[in-house]
C-alpha positions as CSV (number, residue, x, y, z in Angstrom):
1,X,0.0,0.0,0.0
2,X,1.6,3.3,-0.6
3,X,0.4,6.5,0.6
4,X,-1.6,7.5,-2.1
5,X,-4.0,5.3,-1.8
6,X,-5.0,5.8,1.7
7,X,-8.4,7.0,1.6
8,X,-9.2,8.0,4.9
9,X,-6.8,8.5,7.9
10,X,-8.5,7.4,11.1
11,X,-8.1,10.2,14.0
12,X,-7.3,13.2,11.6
13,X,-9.8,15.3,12.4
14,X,-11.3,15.4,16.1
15,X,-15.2,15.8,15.8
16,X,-17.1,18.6,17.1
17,X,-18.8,18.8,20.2
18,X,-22.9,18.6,19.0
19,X,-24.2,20.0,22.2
20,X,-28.0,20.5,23.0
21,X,-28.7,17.5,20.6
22,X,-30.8,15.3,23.2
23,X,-29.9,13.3,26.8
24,X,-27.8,11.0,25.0
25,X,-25.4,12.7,23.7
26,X,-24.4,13.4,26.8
27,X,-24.2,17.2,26.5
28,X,-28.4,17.6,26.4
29,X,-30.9,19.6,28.0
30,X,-28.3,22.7,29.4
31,X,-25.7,21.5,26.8
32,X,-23.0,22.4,29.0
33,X,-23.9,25.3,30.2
34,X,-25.1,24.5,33.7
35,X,-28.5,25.5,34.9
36,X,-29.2,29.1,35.6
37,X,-26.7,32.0,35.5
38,X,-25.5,34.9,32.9
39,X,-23.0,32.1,31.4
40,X,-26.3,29.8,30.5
41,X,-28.2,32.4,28.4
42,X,-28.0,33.1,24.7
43,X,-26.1,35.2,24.0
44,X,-23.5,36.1,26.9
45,X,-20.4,37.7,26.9
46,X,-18.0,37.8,29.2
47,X,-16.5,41.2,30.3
48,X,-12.9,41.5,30.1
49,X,-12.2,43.2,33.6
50,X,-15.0,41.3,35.6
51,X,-14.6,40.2,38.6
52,X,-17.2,37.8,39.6
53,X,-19.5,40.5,40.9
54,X,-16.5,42.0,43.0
55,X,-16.0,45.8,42.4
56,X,-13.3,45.9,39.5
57,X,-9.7,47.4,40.0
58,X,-10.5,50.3,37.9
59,X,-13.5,51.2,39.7
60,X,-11.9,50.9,43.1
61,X,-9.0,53.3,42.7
62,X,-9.5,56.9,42.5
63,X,-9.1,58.6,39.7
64,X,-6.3,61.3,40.1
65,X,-3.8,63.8,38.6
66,X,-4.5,65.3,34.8
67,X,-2.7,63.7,31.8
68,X,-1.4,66.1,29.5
69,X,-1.1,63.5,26.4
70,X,-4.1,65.7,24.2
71,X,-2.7,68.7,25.1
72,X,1.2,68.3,24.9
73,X,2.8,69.3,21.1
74,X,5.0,66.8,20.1
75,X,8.1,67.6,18.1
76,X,10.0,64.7,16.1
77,X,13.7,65.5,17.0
78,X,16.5,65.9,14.4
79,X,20.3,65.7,15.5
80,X,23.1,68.7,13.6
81,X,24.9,65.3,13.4
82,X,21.9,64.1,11.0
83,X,22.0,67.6,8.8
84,X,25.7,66.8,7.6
85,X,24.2,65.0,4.6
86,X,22.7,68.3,2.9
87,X,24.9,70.5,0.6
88,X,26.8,72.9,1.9
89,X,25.1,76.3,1.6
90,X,21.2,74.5,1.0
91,X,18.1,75.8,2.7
92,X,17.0,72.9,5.2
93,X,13.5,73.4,5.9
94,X,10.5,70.8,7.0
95,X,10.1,69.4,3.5
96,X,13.5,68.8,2.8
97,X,14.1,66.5,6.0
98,X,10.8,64.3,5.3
99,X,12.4,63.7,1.5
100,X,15.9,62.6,3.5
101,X,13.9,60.3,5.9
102,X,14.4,62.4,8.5
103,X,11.2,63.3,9.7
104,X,7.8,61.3,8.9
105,X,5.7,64.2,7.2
106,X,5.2,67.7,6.2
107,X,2.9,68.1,9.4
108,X,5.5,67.0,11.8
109,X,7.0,69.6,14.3
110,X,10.4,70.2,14.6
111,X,13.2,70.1,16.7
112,X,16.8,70.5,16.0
113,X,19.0,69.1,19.1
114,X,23.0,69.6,19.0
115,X,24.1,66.5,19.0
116,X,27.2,65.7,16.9
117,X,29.3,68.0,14.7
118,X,28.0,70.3,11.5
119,X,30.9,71.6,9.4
120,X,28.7,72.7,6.5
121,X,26.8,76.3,6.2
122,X,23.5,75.9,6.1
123,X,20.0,78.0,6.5
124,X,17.9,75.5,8.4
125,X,14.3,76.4,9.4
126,X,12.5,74.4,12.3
127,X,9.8,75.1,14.8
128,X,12.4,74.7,17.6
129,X,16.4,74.7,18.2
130,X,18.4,73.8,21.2
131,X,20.7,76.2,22.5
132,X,23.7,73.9,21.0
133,X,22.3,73.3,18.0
134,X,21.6,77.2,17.4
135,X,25.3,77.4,18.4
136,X,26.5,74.9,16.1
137,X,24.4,76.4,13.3
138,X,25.8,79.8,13.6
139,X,29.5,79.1,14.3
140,X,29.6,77.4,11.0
141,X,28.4,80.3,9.4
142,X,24.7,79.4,8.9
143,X,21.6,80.4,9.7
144,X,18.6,78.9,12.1
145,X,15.2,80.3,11.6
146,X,12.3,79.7,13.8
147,X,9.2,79.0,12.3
148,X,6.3,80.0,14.1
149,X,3.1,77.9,15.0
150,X,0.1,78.6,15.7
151,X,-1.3,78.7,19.3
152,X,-3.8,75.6,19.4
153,X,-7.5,78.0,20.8
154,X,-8.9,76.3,23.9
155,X,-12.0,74.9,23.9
156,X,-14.3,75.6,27.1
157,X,-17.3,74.0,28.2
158,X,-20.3,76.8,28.4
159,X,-21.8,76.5,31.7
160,X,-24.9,76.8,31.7
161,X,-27.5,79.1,33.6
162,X,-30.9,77.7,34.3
């Protein structure tokens, strides 16, 4: 006999549990669900964080302190070490450091930081520079412009009178 011309392999697949399909079966009437309880209905689904009726963790603890993570304006950070690779005397600005890889997009903030060495001359614009990297910029006879961003309007709640 060679193997193909088995037809069927006993014990390939494992069958399915038929449950509710009469007492003997041997998974009829409550089809393994028990009797009585949220677990037995049609339906039920279990909620990640519960606890068996105890008061959850997240509903015990207080909630405290503010989060500033939809507030805080994030900058994606750019070394002088990573602005050798322009020519020297090119104007560096947001677009030119996505097209290097640099930054992700033309709607990223800036910052330059002064890690590294620059020996070229370059006019690089950004929203924000380090004191180094300012330093670093100039002594090499180049220029860092700051470009300004608009202030982000806070939105209050109305209160109501009533």
């Amino acid at each position: 006999m060679l193997s193909h011309e088995i037809t069927s392999v006993v014990g390939k697949h494992k069958a399915r549990k038929r449950v509710g399909r009469g007492r003997g079966s041997g998974l009829g009437k409550t089809a393994g669900r028990g009797s009585k309880g949220a677990l037995s209905r049609s339906g039920a689904k279990r909620f990640s964080l519960y606890q068996g009726g105890q008061i959850p963790l997240f509903r015990h603890l207080p909630k405290r302190g503010f989060n500033n993570k939809n507030f805080a304006t994030r900058f994606e950070i750019v070394n002088v070490s990573e602005l050798e690779r322009f020519d020297d005397g090119m104007q560096v600005g947001i677009e030119q450091l996505s097209q290097a890889g640099l930054v992700g997009g033309g709607a990223s903030k800036v910052k330059i930081l002064g890690d590294g060495e620059l020996t070229k001359k370059l006019q690089v614009a950004a929203h924000r520079f380090s004191k180094s990297a300012e330093q670093k910029i100039l002594d090499c006879g180049g220029t860092a412009t700051k470009i300004a961003t608009e202030a982000k309007p806070i939105k209050r709640k109305q209160k109501q009178h009533g």
